[in-house]
C-alpha positions as CSV (number, residue, x, y, z in Angstrom):
1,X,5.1,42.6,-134.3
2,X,2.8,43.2,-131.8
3,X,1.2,46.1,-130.0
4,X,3.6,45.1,-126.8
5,X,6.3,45.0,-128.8
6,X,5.4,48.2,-130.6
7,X,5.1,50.2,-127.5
8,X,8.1,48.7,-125.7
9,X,9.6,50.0,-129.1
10,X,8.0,54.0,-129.0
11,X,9.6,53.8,-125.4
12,X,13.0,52.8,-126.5
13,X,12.8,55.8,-128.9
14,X,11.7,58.6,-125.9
15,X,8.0,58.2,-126.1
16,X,7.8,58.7,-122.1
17,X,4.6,60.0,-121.7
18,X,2.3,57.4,-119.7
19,X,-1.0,58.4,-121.2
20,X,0.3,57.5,-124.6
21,X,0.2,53.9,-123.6
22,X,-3.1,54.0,-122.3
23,X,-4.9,53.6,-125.1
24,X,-3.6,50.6,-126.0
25,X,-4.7,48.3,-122.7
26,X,-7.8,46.5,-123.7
27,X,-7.0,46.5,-127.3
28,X,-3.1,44.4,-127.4
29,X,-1.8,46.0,-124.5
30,X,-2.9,44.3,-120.6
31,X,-2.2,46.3,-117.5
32,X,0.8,44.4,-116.3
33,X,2.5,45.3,-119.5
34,X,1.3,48.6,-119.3
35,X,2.9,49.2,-115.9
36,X,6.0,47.2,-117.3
37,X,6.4,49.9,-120.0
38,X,5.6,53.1,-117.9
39,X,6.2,52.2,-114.4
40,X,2.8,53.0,-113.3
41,X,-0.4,51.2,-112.2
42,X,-2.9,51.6,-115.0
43,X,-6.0,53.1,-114.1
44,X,-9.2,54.1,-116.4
45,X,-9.9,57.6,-116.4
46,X,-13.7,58.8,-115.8
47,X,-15.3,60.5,-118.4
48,X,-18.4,62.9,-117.7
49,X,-21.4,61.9,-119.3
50,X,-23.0,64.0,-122.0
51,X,-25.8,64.1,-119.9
52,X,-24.9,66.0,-116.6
């Protein structure tokens, strides 16, 4: 099975919660197949560096 298929399957069983899915792009999941799953454009959130 893989990751795609995994998280299409957490959906099917309520997992609803976009940011879930988000770690998975870049590591089994692409983009398109993350806005296939959660209906939303993925987009990498910023982090603050430790140095600011």
């Amino acid at each position: 099975m893989t990751v795609y298929d995994q998280c299409k399957l957490f959906k099917s069983w309520g997992q609803n919660d976009p940011d879930y899915y988000r770690v998975f792009v870049g590591v089994g999941l692409t983009e398109a197949q993350y806005k296939e799953i959660t209906g939303q454009e993925y987009q990498e959130t910023a982090t603050a560096s430790a140095d600011e």
